[in-house]
N, C-alpha and C positions, 0 to 999 in steps of 0.2 A: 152428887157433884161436890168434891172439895172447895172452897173458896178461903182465900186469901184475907184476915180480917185485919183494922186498922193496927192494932199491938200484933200481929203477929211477929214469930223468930223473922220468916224470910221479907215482911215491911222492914223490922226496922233496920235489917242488914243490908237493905235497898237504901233506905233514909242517908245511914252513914256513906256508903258508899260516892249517892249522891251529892252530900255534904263535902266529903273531899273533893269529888270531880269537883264543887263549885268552888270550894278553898281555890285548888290549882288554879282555877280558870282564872281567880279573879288574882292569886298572885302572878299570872303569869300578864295578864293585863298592866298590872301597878308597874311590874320591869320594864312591859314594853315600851309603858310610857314614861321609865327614865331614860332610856335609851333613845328614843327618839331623834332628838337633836344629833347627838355622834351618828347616829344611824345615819341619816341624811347627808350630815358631815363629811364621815368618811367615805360611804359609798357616792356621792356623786364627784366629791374630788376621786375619787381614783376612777368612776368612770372616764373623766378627763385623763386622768395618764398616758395610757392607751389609745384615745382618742388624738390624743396632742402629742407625744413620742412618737405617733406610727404613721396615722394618716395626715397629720400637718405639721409632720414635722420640718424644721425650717432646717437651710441648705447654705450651704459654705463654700466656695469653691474648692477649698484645699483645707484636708483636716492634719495633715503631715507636711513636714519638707524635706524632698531628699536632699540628701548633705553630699556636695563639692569635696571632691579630694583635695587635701591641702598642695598648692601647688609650689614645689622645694623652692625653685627662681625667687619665690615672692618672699622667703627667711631670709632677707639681708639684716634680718636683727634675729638675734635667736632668744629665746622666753628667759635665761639669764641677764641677759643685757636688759632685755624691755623691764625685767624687775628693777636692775639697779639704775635704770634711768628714771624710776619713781620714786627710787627711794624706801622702795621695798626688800630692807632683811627679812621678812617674815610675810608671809601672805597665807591666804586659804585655799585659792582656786587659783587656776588659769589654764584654759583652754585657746584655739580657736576658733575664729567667727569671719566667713564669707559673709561679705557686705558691701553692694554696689559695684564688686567687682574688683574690690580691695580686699585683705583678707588684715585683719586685727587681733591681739591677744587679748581676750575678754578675763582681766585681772579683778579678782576678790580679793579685797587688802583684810588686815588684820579689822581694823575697824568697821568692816562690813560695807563699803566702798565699792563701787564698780569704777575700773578706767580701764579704756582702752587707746591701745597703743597699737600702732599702723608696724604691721611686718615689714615695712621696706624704707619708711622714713625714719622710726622710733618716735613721732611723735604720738604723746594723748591726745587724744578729741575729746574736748567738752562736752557737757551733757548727753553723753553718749550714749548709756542706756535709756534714755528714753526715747531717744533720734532710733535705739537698735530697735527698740518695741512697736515703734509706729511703722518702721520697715518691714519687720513679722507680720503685721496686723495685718499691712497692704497685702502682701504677700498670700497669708490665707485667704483673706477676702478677695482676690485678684482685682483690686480696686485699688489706683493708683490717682485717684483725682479727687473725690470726697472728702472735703475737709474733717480734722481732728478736732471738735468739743473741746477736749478736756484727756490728758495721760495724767494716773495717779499712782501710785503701789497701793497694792494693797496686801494687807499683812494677815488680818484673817480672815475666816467663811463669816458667810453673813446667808440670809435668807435668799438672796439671788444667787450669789456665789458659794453653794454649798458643798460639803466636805465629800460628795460623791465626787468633784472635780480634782482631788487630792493636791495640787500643785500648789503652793505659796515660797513665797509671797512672788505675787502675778502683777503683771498690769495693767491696768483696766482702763481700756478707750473708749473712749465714745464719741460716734461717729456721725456727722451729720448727710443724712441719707434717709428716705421714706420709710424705709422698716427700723430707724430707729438703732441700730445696729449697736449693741456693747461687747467688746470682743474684750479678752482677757489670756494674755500671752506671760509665758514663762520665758525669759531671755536668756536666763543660765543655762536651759535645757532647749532650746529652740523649738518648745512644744505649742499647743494651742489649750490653753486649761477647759474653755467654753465660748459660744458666741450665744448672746441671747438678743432677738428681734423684739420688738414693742410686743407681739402676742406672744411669746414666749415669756417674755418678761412679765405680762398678766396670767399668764397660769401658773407660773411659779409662786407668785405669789398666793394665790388664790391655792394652791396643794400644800404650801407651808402651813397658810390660817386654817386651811380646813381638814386635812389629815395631818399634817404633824404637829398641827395646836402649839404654833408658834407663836401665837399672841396670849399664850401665858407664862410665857421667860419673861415678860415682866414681872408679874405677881406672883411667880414661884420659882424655886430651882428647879434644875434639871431631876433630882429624885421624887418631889413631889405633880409633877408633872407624869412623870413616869409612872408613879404610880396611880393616880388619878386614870391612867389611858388604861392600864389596866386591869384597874378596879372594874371599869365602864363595860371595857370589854368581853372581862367575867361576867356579868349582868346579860350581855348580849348573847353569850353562850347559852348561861340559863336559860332564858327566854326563849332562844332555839329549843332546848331540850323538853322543858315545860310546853310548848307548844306542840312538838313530836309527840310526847305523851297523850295531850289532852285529844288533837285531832287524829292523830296515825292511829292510836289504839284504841278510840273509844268514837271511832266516824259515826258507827250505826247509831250511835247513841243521839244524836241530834238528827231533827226531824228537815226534809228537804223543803228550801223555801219555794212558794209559791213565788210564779213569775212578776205577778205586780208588787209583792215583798222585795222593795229596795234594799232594805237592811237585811234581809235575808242576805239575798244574793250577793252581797256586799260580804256578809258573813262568810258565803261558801268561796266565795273567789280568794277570801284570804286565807283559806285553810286551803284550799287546792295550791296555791303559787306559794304559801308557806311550808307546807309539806316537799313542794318541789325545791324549794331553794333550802331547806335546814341542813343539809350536809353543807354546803359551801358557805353557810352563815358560818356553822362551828366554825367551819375549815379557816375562812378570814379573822372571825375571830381569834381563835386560839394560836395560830402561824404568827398575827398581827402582836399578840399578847407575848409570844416567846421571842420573838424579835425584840420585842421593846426592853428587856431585861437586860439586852447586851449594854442596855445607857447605864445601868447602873455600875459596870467598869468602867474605871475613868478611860479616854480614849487617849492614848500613848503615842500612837502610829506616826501623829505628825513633827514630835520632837527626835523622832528616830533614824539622825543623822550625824554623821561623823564625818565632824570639819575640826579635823586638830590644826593646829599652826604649821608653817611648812617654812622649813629655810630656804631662804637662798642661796646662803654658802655649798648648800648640799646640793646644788645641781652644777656636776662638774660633765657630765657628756651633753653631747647639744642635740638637739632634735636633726638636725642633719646628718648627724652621724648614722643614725635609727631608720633613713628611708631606704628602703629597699628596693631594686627595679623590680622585683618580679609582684611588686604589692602596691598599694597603696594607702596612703594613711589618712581614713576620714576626719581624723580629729585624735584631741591628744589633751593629756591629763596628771597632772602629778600627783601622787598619794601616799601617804606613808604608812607604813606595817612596818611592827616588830622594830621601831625605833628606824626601820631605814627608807629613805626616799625613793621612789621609781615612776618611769614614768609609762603611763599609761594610753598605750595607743588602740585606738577604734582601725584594725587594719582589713581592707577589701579582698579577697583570695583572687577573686572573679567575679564572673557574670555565670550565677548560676549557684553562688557558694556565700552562705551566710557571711557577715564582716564576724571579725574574733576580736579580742579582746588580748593583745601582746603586752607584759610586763619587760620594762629593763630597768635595771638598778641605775640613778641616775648620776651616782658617782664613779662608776665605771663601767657603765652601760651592757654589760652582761646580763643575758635573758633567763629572767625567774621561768622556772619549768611551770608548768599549770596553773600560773601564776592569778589567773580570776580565779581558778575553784580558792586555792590560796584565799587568797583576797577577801571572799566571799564568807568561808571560814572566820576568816581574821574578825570581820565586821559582826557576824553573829554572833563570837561571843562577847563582844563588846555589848550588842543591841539585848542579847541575853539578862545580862547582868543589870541591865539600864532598868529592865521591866521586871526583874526580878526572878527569874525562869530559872530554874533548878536545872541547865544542861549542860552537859559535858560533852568534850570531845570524844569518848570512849563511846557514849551513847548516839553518834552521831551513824547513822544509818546509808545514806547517798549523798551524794552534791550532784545535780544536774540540772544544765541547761534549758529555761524555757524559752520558746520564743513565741508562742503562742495562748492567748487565753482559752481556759476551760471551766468546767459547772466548779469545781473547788477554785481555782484563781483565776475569775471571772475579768471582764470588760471592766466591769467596776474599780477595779486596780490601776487603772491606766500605763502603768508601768513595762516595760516591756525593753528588751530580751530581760530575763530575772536567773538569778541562779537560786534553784531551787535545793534548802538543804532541809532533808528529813531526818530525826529522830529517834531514838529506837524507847524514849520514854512512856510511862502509861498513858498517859495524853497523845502521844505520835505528834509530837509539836513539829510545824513546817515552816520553813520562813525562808520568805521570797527577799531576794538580796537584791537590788538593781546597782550594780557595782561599779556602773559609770559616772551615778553620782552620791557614790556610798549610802544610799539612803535603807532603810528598809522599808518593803514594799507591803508587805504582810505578815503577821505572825497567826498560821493559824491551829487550831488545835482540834480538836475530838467534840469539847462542846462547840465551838463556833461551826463547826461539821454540821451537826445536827443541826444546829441552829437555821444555820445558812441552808439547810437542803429543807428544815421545813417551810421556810418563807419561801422558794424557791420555786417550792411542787404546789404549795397549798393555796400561797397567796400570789405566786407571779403566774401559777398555770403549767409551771416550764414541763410537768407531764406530755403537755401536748404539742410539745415542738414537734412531732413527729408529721404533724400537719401543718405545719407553717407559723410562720409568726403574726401574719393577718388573721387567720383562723383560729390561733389559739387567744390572740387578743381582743377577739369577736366574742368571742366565748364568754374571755373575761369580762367584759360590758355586758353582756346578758346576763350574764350570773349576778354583777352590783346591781344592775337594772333591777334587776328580781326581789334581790333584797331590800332596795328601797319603796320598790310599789308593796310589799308585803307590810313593810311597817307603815306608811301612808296607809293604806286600809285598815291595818289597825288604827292609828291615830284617828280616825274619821268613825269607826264603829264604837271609839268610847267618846267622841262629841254627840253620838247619838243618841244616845244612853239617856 
């Protein structure tokens, strides 16, 4: 009978062997336990995400306003008078705004000034935009009796009022009422930016400190931050991978604990719910990590508006000339391209037929042909050059219409109708135009592509919308769940140590 002696070849190829397995184990230990903390961190804030986006998520009466056709009777000033009764040769905006059953020209002066002036008296109302914001506010809220706190502007994101909201400068009421209510309205655009209730407003917070580790923009920039979540996150990967290794490929290897063996059992329970959750550890990991790289381009988006100066001398046709019986005009705008002024009408076809976007030259009111694709064009390559973007009109591929969000020009945009112009460069660069109030909406390219579709699949789940959005969100909680009971049981088998 052959036997095995202590120097043998096949000991000590045993020895080494099991030297490494014990190397890995214990490095794979030492990571786990710098990770720890973010582990806890991140997954139990993003358990709340989901839990507080989907099933308590808080309710508004009205998240839109439909817009009033301007009614012609009520122009007994038309937008050239109401300028020069301000005193305005130059301005930026002016649209108008149904209010109380009065209709107003909502004037941006040069100096960045709101006054509004009454269609039928020509008088300004005092403190107007703010009287207009608490009227919005009610409006969404459909709450017409709860006193107003407090009306502020405010000019940028902060930790409550974050840049997923895109809209500034907003502003922000606050309402006295049992939920606490902070509602935050854009007047220029009659949109709603966000409303946040007292619990809404505690989990925002509490997803800012504990997934986007916003209480180290004190103590560091935005790069060093960035890369610190990074650095972590790679660790976490590791540690998934090093744990793959040690239990997937080497189970037989360890001996099954006896039932009164605590630690045992402790032992196997993390290697079973670890082995089940290491694909969607990587997967948050590494999604979480390729996202975070997009901060290290400076973020552009929100200076990416074109408000040149506008004459007044240049508006020689009147808005009354421009209504048409078989139309209606929901609203109206002037903008200038290619040096010449026009104005811009928001016009209704019918009931049943999208509103379009009508251009006429405002000094003698003849209608620009396709004059938004125009428009939209015009702004892009302005926004092009602002951001630096190597594109030409030669390489310029479609202009079309969106009116609806999709997996590439997401909710998260807020912007809507957009006109979409695509590219024909390496990158296929696309940029979403909102041409109502010349802003740009999106610029997006090839990596923001990937980018956007790996957080998308990996880290939001959106593979399984096929099942719902409770379902697929359910999922997502079990899967963070997963991963935090797997590091907690580690954490707990090397206190026992």
């Amino acid at each position: 009978m052959e036997t095995t002696t202590v120097n043998s070849p096949q000991h000590k190829t045993r020895g080494k062997r099991n030297r490494k397995i014990k190397g890995l184990y214990n490095w794979h230990s030492i990571i786990g336990l710098i990770t720890i903390l973010p582990v806890i961190s991140w997954t139990l804030s993003g358990l709340m995400h989901p839990f507080m986006a989907h099933f308590f998520k808080p309710e508004i009466a009205n998240t839109f306003l439909i817009p009033n056709p301007i009614v012609p009777e009520s122009l007994m000033v038309q937008p050239k008078e109401a300028l020069e009764s301000i005193g305005a040769s130059e301005f930026k905006s002016i649209r108008a705004v149904n209010w109380e059953d009065q209709t107003f020209y909502q004037i941006k002066t040069r100096d960045d000034n709101w006054v509004y002036v009454n269609t039928e008296t020509g008088e300004a109302l005092p403190d107007a935009d703010r009287q207009y914001s608490e009227y919005l506010a009610r409006k969404f809220m459909d709450d017409h009796e709860s006193p107003m706190l407090s009306a502020v502007v405010q000019e940028e994101f902060d930790n409550v009022y974050k840049y997923v909201n895109r809209l500034l400068p907003v502003w922000r009421l606050d309402v006295e009422r049992s939920d606490r209510m902070t509602i935050y309205v854009d007047t220029a655009s009659d949109k709603l930016g966000t409303f946040n209730t007292s619990s809404r407003k505690a989990f925002l917070w509490f997803f800012s400190t504990f997934h986007n580790w916003s209480w180290l923009e004190g103590i560091s920039n935005l790069w060093w931050r960035t890369t610190v979540m990074i650095l972590l996150l790679g660790i976490i990967a590791a540690s998934s991978i090093s744990g793959l290794v040690i239990y997937g490929f080497m189970w037989n290897r360890f001996k099954k604990p006896s039932s009164g063996n605590k630690k045992g059992l402790l032992r196997k329970y993390h290697r079973q719910i670890g082995l089940a959750t290491a694909l969607v550890t990587l997967t948050f990991a590494f999604s979480g990590a390729y996202q975070a790289t997009s901060k290290y381009t400076p973020n552009v988006l929100p200076s990416m508006a074109y408000e040149p100066l506008l004459q007044t001398s240049a508006i020689n046709t009147s808005l009354e000339e421009l209504l048409f019986p078989s139309s209606s005009i929901l609203n109206f705008g002037i903008v200038k391209m290619e040096g010449q002024h026009y104005y811009q009408l928001r016009i209704s076809k019918g009931k049943g037929q999208p509103p379009t976007w009508e251009y006429f030259n405002a000094s003698d009111g003849s209608q620009l042909k396709n004059g938004d694709e125009q428009y939209a064009i015009y702004l892009s390559g302005i926004f092009a050059e602002k951001m630096g973007q190597k594109l030409s009109e030669p390489s310029l591929n479609s202009v079309e219409e969106q009116r609806e969000f999709n997996h590439e020009y997401g909710f998260i945009f807020k912007r809507l109708p957009v006109q979409k112009i695509e590219f024909g460069d390496s990158d296929q660069h696309a940029h979403y135009i909102e041409t109502g109030t010349s802003r740009l909406a999106a610029s997006i390219a090839n990596p923001d592509r990937a980018r956007g579709f790996t957080f998308a699949v990996l880290h939001k789940f959106f593979f399984m919308d096929w099942a719902g959005k409770t379902i697929r969100d359910l999922v997502m909680m079990v899967s963070a769940l997963g991963v935090l009971v797997v590091s907690l049981f580690g954490f707990m088998l090397f206190l026992k140590k």
